[in-house]
C-alpha positions in Angstrom: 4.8 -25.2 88.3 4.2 -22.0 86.9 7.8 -21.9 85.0 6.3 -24.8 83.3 3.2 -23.4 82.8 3.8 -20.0 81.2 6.5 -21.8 79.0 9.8 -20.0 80.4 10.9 -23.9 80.8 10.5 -26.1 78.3 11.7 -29.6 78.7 14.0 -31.1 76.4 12.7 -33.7 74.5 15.4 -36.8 72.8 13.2 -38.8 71.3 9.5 -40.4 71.1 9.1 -43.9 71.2 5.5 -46.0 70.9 5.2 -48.4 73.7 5.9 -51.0 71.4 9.3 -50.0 71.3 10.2 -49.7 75.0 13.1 -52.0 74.7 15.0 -49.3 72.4 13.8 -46.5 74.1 15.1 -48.2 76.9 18.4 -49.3 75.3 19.4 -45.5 74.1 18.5 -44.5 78.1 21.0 -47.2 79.4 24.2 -46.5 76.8 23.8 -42.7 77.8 23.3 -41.6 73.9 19.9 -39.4 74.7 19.9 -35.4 76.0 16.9 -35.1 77.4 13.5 -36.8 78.2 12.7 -40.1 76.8 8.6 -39.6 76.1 6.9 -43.4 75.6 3.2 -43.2 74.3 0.5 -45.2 74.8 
């Protein structure tokens, strides 16, 4: 993925969300509110 690599494309980021909070991550995925990637972390 070289576009991805050299940074030309950057993916959009909504939100962050610890694991922990899945369920509202989840929840803001379902009721279409979110532009981008949801990012969970571990």
């Amino acid at each position: 993925m070289p576009l991805l690599d050299n940074g030309t494309v950057k993916p959009l980021i909504d939100g962050t969300y610890p694991l922990k909070d899945a369920a509202k991550a989840h929840a803001r995925m379902e009721t279409s509110q979110h532009i981008g990637k949801i990012v969970l972390t571990v």
